[in-house]
NULO-648067 format. One record per residue (C-alpha): residue in one letter; x, y, z; residue number from 1. Coordinates in steps of 0.1 Angstrom, whole numbers. Example, Ala and Ser with C-alpha at 12.3 -4.5 7.8 and 13.67 -1.06 7.14 Angstrom:
residues 2
{node 'a',{123,-45,78},1} {node 's',{137,-11,71},2} 
This chain:
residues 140
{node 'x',{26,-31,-251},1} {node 'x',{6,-39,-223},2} {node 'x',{-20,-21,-207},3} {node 'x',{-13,6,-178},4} {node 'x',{-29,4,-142},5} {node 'x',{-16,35,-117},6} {node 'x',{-21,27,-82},7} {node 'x',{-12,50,-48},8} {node 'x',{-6,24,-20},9} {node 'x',{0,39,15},10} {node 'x',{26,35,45},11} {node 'x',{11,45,73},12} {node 'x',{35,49,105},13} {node 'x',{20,54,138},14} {node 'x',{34,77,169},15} {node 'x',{53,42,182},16} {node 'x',{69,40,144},17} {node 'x',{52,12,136},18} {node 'x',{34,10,101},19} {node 'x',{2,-4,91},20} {node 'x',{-1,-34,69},21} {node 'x',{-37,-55,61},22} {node 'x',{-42,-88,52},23} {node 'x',{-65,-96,23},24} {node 'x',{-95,-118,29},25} {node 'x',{-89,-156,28},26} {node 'x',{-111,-160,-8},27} {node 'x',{-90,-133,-24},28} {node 'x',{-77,-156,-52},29} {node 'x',{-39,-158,-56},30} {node 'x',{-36,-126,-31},31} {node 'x',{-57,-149,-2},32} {node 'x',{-44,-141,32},33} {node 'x',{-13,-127,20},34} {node 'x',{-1,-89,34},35} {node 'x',{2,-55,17},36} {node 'x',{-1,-15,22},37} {node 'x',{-35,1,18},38} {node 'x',{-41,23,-12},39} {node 'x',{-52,8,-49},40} {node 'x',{-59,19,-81},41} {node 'x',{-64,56,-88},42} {node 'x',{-94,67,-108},43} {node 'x',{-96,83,-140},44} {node 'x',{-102,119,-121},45} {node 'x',{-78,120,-92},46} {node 'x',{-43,121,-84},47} {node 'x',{-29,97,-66},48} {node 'x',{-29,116,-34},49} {node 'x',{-64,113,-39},50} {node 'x',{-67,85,-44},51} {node 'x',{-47,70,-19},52} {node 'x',{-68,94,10},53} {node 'x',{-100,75,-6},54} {node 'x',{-82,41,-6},55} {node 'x',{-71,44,30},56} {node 'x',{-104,54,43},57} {node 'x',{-124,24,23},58} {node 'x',{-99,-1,32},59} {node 'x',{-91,9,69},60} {node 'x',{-117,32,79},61} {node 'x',{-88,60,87},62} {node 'x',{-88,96,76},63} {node 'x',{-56,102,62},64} {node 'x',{-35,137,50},65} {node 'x',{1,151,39},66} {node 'x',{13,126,20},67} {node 'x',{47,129,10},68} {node 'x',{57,109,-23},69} {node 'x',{84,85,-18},70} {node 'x',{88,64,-54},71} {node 'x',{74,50,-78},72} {node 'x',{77,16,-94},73} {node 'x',{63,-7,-118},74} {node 'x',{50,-41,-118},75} {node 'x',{49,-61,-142},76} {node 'x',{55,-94,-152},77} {node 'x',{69,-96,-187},78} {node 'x',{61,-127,-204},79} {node 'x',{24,-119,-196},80} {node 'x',{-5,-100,-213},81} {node 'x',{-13,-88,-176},82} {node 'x',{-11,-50,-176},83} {node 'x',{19,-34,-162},84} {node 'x',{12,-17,-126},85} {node 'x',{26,19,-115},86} {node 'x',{28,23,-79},87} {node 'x',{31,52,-66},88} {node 'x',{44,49,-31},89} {node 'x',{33,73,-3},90} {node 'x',{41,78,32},91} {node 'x',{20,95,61},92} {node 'x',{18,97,98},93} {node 'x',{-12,122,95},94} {node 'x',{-43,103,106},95} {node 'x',{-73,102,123},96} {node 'x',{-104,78,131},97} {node 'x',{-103,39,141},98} {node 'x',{-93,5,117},99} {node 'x',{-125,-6,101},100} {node 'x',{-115,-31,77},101} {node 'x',{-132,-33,43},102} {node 'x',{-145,-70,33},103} {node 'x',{-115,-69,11},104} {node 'x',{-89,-79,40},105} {node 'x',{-93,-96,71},106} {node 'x',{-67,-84,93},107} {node 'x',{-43,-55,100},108} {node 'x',{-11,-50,124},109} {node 'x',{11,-23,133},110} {node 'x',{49,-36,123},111} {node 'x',{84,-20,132},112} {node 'x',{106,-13,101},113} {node 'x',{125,-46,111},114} {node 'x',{91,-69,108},115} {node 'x',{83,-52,78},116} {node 'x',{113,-69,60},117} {node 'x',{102,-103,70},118} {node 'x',{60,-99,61},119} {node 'x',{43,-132,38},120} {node 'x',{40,-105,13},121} {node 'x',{16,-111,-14},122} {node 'x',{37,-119,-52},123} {node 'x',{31,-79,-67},124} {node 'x',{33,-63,-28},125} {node 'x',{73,-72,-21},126} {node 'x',{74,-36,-40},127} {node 'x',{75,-21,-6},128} {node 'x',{104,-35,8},129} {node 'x',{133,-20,-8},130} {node 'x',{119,13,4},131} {node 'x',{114,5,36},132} {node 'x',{149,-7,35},133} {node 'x',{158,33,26},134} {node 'x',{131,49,41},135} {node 'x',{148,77,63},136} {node 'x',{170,87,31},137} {node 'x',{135,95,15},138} {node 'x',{116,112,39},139} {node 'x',{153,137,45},140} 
């Protein structure tokens, strides 16, 4: 079996229900100016609430808080020795501070729910979109 990586990635909705979304830098191999969520992997000695508060504010500079767990799902692709991914999805609209983008990504926008379905998602990020698709029945 394949290695294990757990990740927390982040969506962040703002007050006009829009939700954050970064670009990765244009010399990030295969990922290279494709879109995603913040958040990555989570270390050794945190949770992934943790880690996704210490993801969010290296990535976008944000202070983020009360994340609510919404699904997790796995990544992998099976006729690979790649490890298999488990991402932990979170959601938050509790944040504070300004976007400061970390050298890993390049840009950021707010999207509505609508755009969000229609993002150049990069090949392991599409993860997002089915819960986006059902994202009120998770936060009832």
């Amino acid at each position: 079996m394949a290695d294990e990586i757990d990740v927390a990635k982040v969506l962040i909705q703002n007050k006009d229900g829009e939700f954050l979304i970064v670009q990765k830098s244009n010399d990030y191999n295969w990922k290279a100016d494709k879109w995603e969520l913040p958040g990555g992997k989570i270390e050794r000695e945190e949770n992934k609430f943790e880690a996704a508060k210490r993801e969010t504010k290296f990535e976008t500079g944000l202070d983020s808080e009360k994340f609510q767990e919404i699904v997790r799902t796995e990544v992998e692709e099976p006729i690979s020795d790649k490890p298999v991914v488990n991402c932990w999805i979170l959601y938050t609209d509790k944040y504070s501070g300004s976007i400061e983008l970390s050298d890993e990504h390049q840009d950021f926008e707010w999207v509505s729910a609508e755009e969000f379905l229609t993002i150049n998602w990069h090949r392991d990020a599409g993860y997002a979109i089915p819960v986006m698709k059902h994202l009120n029945e998770y936060l009832d």
